[in-house]
N, C-alpha and C positions, 0 to 999 in steps of 0.2 A: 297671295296674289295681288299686284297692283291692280289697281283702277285705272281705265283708261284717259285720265287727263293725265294722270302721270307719265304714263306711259308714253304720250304724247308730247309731256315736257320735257323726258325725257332727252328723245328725238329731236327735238326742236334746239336743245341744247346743244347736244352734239355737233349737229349740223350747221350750227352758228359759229361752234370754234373751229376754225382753220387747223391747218396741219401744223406743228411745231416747226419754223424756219429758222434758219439760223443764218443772227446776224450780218451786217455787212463787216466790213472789212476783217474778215476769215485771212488768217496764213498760216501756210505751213513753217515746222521747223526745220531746220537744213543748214549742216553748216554753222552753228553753231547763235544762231538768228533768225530773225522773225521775217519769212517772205511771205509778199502779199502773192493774192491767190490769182492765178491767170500770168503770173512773173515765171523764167526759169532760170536755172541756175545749173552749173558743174556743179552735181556731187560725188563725193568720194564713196563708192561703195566696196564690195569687198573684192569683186571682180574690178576695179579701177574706176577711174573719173567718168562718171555717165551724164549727159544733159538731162536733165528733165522739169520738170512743168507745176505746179502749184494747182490742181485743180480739186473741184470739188465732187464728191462721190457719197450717195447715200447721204446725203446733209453733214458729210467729214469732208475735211481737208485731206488730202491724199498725194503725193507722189506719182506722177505718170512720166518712166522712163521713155524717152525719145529717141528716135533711129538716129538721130542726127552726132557725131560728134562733139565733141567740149570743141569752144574757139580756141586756139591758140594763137600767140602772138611770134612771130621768127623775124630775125632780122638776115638779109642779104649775106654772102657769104665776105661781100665785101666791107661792109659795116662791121662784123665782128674781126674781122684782121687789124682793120683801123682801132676798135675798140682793145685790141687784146699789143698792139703796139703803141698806145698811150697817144694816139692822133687824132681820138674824136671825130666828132662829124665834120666834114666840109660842105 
């Protein structure tokens, strides 16, 4: 059986070291690259391109799929005629 200064050193030890945190600039992998955490990105999943989010969870980096659609970029129906007849932009 310990002695109670031990016991007390213990305690006092414990209590002095904080929780394990984990450092700053955390990113997830995605895509084939290093995103930082709180960024999102279109990833490919097995269901298709989902947005989602760089966050952190239980002191991990983690993936959090988003309601939101991937952006897309479309051009005018009129730009791709011009483009697709060698006219470029005007």
């Amino acid at each position: 059986m310990r002695s109670k200064p031990a016991r007390y050193a213990t305690i006092v030890v414990f209590a002095l070291c904080g929780p394990a945190l984990s450092g700053e600039g955390c990113t997830c992998r995605g895509n084939g690259q290093d995103i930082p955490e709180g960024q999102t990105v279109c990833l490919k999943t097995a269901s298709g391109h989902k947005l989602a989010r760089c966050e952190r969870v239980l002191n991990n980096t983690s993936w959090k799929l988003l309601d939101a659609d991937c952006p897309t970029a479309t051009l005018p129906p009129r730009s791709v005629d011009a483009l697709e007849n060698g006219q470029g932009f005007s």
